[in-house]
N, C-alpha and C positions, 0 to 999 in steps of 0.2 A: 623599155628602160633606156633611158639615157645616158650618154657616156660623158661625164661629167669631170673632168680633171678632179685629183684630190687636192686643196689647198689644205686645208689643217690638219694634221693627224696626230689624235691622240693615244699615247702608247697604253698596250695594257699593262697590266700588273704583272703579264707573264713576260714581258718582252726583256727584262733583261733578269741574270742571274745575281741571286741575292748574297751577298759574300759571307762569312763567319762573325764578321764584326754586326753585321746590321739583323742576325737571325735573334727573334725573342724563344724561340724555344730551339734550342741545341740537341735536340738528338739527332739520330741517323734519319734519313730515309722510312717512311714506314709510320705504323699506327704511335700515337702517345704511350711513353712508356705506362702501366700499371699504376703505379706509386705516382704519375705526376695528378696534379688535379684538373678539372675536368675547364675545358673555357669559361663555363658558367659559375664555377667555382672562383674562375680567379675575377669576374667582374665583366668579363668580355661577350 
């Protein structure tokens, strides 16, 4: 394997923390509450 400098690097979806403003489903930490509907439910 070749050691290749990195020129471009693209970020993943984990690298930065998502703030309150930009979260679509608000709950805590953990499974969908019960009562919410399911992703396939809402079109996703």
């Amino acid at each position: 394997m070749s050691r290749i400098p990195m020129r471009l690097r693209l970020a993943s979806s984990n690298d930065l923390a998502i703030g309150p403003v930009g979260r679509r489903f608000p709950w805590p930490v953990g499974h969908r509450p019960d009562d919410h509907p399911s992703l396939s439910n809402l079109g996703l």
